[in-house]
PyMOL Python script that loads the backbone (N, CA, C, O; Angstrom):
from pymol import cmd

cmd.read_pdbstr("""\
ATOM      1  N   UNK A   1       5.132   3.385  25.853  1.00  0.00           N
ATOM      2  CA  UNK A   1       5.024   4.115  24.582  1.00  0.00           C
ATOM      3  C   UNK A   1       6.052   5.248  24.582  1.00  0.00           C
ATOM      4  O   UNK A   1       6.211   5.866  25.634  1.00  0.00           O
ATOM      5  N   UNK A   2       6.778   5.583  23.482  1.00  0.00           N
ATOM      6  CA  UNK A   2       7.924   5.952  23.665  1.00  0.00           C
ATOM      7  C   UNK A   2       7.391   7.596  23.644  1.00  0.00           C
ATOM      8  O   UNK A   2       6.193   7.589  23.363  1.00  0.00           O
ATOM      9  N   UNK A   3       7.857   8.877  23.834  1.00  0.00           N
ATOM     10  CA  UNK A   3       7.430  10.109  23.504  1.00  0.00           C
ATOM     11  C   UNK A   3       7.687  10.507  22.224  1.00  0.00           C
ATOM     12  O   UNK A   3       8.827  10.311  21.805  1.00  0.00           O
ATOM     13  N   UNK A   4       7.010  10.941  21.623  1.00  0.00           N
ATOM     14  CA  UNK A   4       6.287  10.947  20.025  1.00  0.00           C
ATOM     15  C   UNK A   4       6.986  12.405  19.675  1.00  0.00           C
ATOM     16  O   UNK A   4       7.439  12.610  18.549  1.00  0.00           O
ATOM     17  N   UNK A   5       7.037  13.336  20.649  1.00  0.00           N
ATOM     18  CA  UNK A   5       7.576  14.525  19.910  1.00  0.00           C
ATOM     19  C   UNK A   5       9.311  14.304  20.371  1.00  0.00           C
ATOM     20  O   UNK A   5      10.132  14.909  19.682  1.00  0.00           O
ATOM     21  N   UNK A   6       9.608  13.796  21.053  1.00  0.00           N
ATOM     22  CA  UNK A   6      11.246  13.292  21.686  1.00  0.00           C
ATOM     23  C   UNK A   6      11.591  12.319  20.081  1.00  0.00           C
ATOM     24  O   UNK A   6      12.698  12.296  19.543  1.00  0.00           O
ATOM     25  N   UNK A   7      10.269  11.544  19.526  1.00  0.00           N
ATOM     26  CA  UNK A   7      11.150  10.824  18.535  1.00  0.00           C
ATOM     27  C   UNK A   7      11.455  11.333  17.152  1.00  0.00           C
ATOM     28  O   UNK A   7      12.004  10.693  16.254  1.00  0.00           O
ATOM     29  N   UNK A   8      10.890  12.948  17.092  1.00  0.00           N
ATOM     30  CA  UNK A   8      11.117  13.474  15.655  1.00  0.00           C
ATOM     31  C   UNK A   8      12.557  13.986  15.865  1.00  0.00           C
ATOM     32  O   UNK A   8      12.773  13.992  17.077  1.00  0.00           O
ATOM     33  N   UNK A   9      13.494  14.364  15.258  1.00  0.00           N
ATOM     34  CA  UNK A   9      14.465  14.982  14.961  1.00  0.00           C
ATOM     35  C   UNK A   9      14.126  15.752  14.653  1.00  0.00           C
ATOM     36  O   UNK A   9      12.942  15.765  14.315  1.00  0.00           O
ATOM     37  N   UNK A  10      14.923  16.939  14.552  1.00  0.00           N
ATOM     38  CA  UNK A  10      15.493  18.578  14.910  1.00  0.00           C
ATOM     39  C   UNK A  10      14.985  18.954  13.695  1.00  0.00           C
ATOM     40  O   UNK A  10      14.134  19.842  13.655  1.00  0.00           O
ATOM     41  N   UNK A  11      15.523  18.213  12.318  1.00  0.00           N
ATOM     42  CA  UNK A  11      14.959  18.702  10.419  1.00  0.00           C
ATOM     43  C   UNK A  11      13.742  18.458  10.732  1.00  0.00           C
ATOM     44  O   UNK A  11      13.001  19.432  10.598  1.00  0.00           O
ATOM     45  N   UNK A  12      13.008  17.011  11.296  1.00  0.00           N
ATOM     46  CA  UNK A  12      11.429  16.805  11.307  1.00  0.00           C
ATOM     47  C   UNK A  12      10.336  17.855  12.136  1.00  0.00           C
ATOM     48  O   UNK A  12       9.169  17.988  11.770  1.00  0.00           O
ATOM     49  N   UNK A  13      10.964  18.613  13.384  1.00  0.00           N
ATOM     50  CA  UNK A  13      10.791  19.328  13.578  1.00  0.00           C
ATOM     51  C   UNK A  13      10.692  20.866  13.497  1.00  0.00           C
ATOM     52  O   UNK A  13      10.021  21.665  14.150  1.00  0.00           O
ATOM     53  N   UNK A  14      11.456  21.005  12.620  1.00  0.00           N
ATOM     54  CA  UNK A  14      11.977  22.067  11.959  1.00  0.00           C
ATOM     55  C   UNK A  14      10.619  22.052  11.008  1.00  0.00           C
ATOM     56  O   UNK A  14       9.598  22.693  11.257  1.00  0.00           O
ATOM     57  N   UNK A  15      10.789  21.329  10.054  1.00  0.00           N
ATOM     58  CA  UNK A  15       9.432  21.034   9.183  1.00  0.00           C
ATOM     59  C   UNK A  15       8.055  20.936   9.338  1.00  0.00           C
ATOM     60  O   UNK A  15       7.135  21.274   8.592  1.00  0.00           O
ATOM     61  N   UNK A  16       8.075  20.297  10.687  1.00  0.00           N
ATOM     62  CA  UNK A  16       6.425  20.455  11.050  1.00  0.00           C
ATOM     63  C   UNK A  16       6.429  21.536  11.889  1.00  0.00           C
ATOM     64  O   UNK A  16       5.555  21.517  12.756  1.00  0.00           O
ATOM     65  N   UNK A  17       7.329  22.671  11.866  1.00  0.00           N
ATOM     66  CA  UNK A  17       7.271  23.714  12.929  1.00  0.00           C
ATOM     67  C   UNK A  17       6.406  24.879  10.902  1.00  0.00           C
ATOM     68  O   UNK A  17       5.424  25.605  10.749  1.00  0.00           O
ATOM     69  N   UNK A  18       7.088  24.572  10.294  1.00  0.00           N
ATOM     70  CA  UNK A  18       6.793  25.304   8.832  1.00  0.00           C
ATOM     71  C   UNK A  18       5.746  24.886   8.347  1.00  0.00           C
ATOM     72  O   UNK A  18       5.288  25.653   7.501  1.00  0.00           O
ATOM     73  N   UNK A  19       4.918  23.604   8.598  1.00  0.00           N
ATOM     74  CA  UNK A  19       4.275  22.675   8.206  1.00  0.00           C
ATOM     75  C   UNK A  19       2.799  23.934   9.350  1.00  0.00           C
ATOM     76  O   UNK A  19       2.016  24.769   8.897  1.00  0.00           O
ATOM     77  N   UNK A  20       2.933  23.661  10.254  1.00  0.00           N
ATOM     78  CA  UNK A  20       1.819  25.041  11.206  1.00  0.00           C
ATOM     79  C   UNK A  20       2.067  26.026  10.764  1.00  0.00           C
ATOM     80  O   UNK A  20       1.116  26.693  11.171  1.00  0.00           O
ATOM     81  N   UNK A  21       2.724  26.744  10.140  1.00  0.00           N
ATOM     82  CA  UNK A  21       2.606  28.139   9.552  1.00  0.00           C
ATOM     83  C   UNK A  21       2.052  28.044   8.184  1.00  0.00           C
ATOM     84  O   UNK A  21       2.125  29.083   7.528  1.00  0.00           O
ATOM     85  N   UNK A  22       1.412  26.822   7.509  1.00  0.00           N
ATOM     86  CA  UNK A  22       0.550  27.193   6.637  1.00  0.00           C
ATOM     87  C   UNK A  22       1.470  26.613   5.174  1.00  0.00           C
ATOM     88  O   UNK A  22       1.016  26.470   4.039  1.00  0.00           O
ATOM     89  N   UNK A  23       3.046  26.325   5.709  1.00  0.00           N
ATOM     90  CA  UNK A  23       4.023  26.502   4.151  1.00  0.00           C
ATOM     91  C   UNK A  23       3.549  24.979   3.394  1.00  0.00           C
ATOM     92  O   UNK A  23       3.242  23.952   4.001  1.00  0.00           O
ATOM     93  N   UNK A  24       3.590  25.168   1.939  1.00  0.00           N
ATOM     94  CA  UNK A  24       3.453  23.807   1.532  1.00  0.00           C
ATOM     95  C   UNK A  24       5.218  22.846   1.187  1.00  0.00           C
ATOM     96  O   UNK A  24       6.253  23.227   1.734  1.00  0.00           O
ATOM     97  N   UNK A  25       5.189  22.039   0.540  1.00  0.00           N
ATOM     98  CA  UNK A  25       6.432  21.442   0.255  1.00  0.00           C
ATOM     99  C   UNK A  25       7.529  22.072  -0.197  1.00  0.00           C
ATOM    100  O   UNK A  25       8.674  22.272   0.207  1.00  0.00           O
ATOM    101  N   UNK A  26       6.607  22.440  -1.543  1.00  0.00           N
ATOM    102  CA  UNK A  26       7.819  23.486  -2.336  1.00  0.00           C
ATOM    103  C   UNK A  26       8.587  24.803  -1.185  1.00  0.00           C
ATOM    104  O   UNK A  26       9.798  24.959  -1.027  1.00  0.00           O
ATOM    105  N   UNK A  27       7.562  25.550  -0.563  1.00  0.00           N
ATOM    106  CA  UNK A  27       8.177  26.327  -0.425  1.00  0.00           C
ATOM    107  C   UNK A  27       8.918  25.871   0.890  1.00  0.00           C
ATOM    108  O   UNK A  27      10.065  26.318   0.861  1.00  0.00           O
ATOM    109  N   UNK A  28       8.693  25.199   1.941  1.00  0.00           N
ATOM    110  CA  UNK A  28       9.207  24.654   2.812  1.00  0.00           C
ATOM    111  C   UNK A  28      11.091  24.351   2.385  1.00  0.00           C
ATOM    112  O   UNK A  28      12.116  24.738   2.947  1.00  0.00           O
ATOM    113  N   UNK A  29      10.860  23.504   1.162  1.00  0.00           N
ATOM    114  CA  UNK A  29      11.837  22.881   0.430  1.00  0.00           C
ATOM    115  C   UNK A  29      13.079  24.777  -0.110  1.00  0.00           C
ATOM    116  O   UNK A  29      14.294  24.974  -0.097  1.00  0.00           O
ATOM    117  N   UNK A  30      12.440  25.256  -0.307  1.00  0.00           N
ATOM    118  CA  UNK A  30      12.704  26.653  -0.907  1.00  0.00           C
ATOM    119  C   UNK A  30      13.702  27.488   0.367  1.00  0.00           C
ATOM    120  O   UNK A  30      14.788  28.067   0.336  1.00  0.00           O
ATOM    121  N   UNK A  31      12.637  27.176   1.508  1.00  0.00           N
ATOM    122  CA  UNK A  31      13.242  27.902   2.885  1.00  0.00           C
ATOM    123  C   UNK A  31      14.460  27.283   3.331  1.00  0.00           C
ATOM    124  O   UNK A  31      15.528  27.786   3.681  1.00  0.00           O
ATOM    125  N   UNK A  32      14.052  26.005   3.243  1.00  0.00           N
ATOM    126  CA  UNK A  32      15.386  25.388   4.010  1.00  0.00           C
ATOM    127  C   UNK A  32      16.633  24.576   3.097  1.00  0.00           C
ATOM    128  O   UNK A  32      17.432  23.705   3.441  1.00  0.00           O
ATOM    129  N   UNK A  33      16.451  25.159   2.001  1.00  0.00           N
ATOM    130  CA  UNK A  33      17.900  24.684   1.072  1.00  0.00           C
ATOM    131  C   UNK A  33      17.722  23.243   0.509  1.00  0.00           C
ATOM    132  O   UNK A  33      18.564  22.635  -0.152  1.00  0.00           O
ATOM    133  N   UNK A  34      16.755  22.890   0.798  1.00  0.00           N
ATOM    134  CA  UNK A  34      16.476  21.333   0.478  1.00  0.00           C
ATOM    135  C   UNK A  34      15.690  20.876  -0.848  1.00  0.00           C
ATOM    136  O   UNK A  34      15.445  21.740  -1.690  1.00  0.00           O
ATOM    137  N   UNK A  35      15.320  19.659  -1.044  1.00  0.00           N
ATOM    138  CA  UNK A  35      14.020  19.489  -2.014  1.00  0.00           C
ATOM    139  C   UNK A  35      13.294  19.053  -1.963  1.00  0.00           C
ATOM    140  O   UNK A  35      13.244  18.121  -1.160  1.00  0.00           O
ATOM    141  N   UNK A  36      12.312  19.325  -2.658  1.00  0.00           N
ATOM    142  CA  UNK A  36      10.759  18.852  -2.308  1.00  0.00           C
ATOM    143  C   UNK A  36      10.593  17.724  -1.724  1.00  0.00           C
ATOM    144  O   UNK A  36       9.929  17.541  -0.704  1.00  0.00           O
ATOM    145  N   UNK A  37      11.372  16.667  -2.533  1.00  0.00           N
ATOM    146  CA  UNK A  37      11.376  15.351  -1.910  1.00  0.00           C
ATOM    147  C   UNK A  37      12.116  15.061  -0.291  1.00  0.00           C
ATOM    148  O   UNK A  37      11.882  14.160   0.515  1.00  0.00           O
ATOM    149  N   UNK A  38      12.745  15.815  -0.243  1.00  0.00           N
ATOM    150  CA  UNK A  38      13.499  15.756   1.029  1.00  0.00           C
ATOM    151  C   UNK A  38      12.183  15.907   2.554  1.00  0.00           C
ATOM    152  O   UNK A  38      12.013  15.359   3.643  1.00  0.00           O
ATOM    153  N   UNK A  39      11.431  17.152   1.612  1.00  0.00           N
ATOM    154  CA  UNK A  39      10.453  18.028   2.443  1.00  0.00           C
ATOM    155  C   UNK A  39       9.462  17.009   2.758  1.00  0.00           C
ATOM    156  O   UNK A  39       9.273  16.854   3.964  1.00  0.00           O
ATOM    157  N   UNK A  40       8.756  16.246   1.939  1.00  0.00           N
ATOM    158  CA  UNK A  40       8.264  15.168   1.627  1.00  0.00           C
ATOM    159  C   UNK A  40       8.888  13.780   2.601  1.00  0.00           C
ATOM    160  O   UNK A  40       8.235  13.228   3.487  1.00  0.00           O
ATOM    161  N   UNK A  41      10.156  13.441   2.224  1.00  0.00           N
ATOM    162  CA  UNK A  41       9.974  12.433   3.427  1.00  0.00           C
ATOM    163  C   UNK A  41       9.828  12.992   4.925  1.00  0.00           C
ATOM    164  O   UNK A  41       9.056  12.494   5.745  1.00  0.00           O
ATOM    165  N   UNK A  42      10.603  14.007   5.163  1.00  0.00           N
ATOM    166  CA  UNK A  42      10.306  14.036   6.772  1.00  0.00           C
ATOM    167  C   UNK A  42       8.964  14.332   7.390  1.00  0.00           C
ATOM    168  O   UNK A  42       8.691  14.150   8.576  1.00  0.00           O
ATOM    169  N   UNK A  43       8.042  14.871   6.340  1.00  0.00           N
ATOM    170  CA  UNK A  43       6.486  14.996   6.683  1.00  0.00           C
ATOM    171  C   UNK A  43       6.213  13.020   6.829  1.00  0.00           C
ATOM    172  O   UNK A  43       5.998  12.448   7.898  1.00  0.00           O
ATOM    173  N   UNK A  44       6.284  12.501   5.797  1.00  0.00           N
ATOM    174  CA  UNK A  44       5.955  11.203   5.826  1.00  0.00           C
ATOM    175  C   UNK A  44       6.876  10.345   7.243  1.00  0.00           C
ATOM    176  O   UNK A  44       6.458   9.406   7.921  1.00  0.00           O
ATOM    177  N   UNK A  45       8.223  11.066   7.352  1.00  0.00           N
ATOM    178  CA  UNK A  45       8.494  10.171   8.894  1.00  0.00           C
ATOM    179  C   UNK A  45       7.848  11.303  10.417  1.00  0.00           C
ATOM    180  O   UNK A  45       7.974  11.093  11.624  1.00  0.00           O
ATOM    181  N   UNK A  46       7.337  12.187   9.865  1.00  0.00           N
ATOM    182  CA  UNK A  46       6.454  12.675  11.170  1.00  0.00           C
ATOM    183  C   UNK A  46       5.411  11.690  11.343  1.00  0.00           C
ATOM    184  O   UNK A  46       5.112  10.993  12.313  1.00  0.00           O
ATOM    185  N   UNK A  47       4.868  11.804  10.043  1.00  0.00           N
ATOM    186  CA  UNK A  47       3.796  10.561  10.072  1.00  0.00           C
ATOM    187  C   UNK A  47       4.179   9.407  11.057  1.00  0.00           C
ATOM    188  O   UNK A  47       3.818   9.262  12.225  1.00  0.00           O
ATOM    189  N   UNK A  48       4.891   8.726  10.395  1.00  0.00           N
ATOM    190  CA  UNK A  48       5.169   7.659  10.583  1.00  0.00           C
ATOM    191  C   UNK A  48       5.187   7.295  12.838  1.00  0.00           C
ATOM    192  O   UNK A  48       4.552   6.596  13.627  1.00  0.00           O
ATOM    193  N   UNK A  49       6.386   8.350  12.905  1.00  0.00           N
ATOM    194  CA  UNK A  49       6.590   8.626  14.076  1.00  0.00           C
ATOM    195  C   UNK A  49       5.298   8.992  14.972  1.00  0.00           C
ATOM    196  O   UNK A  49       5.144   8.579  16.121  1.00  0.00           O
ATOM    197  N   UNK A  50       4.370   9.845  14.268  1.00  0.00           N
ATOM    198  CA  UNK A  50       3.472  10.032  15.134  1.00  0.00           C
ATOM    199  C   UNK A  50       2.139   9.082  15.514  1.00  0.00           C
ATOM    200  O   UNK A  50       1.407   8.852  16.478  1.00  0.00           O
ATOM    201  N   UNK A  51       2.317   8.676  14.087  1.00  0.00           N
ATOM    202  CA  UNK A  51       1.069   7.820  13.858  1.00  0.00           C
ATOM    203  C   UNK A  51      -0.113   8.590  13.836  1.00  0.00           C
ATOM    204  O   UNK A  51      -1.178   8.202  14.317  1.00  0.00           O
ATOM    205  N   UNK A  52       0.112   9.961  13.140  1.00  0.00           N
ATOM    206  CA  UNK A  52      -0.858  10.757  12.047  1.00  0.00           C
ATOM    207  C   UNK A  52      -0.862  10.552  10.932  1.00  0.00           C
ATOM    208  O   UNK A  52      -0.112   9.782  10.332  1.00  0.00           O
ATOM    209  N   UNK A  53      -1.936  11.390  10.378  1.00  0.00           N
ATOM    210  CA  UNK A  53      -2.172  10.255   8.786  1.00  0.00           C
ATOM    211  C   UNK A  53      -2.698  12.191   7.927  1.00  0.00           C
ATOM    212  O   UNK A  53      -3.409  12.150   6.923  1.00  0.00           O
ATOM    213  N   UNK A  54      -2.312  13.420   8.402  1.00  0.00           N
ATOM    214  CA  UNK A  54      -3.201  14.232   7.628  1.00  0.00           C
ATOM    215  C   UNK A  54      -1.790  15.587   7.941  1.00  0.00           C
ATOM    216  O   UNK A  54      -0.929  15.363   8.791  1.00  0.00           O
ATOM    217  N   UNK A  55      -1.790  16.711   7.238  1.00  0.00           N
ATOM    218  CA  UNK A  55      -1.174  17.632   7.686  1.00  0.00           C
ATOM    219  C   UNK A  55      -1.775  18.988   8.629  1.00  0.00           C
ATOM    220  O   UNK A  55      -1.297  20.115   8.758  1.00  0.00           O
ATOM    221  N   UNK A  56      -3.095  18.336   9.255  1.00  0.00           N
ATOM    222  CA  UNK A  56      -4.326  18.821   9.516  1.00  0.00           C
ATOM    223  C   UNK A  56      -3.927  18.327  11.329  1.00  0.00           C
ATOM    224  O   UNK A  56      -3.737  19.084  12.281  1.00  0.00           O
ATOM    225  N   UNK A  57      -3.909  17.017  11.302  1.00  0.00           N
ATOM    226  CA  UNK A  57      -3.578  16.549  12.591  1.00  0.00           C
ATOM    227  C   UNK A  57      -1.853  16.173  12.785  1.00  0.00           C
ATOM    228  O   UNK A  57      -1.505  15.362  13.643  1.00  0.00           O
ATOM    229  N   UNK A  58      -1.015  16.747  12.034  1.00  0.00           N
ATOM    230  CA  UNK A  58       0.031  16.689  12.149  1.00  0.00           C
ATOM    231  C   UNK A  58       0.240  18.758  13.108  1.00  0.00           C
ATOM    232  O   UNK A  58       0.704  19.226  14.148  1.00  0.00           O
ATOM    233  N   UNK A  59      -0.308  19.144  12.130  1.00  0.00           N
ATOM    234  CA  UNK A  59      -0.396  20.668  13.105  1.00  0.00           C
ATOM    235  C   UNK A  59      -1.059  20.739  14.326  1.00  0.00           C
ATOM    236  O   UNK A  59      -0.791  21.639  15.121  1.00  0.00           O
ATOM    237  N   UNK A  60      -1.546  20.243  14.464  1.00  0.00           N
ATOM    238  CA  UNK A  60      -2.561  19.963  15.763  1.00  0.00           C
ATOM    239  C   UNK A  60      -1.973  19.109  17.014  1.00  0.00           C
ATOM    240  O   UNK A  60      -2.299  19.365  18.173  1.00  0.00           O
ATOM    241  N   UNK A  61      -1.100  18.102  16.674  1.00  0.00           N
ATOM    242  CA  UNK A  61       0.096  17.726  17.571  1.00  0.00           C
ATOM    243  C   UNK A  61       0.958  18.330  17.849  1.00  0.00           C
ATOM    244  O   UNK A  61       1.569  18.136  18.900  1.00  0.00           O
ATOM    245  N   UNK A  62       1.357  19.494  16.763  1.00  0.00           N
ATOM    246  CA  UNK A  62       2.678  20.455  16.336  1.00  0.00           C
ATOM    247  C   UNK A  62       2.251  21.449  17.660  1.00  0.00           C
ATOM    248  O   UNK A  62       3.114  21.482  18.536  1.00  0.00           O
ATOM    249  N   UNK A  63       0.976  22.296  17.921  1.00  0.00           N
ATOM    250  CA  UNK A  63       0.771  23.096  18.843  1.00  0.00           C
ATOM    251  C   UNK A  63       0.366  22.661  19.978  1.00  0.00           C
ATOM    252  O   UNK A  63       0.332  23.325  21.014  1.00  0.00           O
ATOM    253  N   UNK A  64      -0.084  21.101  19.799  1.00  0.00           N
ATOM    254  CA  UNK A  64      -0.062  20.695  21.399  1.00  0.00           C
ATOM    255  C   UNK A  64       1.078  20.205  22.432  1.00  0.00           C
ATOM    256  O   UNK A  64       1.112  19.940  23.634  1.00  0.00           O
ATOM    257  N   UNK A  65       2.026  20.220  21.323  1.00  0.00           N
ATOM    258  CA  UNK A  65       3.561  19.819  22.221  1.00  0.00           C
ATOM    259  C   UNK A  65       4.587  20.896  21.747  1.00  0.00           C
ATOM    260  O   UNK A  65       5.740  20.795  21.328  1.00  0.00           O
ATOM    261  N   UNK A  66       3.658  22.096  21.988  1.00  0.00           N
ATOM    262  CA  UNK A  66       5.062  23.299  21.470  1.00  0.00           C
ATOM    263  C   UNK A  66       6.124  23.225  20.218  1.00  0.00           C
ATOM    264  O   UNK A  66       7.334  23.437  20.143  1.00  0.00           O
ATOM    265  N   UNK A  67       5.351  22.919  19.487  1.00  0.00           N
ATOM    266  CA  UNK A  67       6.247  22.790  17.865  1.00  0.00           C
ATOM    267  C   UNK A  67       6.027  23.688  17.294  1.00  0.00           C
ATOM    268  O   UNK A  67       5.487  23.210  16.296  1.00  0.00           O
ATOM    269  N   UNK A  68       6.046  25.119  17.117  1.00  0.00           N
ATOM    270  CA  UNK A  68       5.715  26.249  16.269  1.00  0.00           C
ATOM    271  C   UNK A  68       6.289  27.349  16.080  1.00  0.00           C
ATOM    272  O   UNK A  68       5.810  28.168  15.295  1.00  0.00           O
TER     273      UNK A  68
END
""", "prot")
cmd.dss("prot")
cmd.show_as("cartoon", "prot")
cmd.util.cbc("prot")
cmd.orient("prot")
């Protein structure tokens, strides 16, 4: 099984590091020059990558492998 936080990239990380501080899309999208939709897929390829399904247990992986 491959390592799950090794397979997000640096933006996906970046995002679920903003994603534990509580930010929603918009403003995420706001912080980092991007757009909503942008903000939006890389939550959906954290998903994907992690094989979480909530932004509840996406933070909860985020502080158990030092993402914050």
């Amino acid at each position: 099984k491959p390592d799950q936080k090794s397979a997000l990239t640096a933006r996906e990380r970046e995002v679920l590091a903003q994603v534990v501080r509580g930010l929603t899309n918009r403003q995420i999208a706001t912080r980092l020059g991007v757009s909503q939709h942008t903000v939006h897929r890389h939550v959906a390829n954290v998903f994907i990558k992690t094989g979480l399904s909530s932004r509840a247990a996406a933070v909860a992986f985020a502080l158990r492998n030092g993402i914050d």
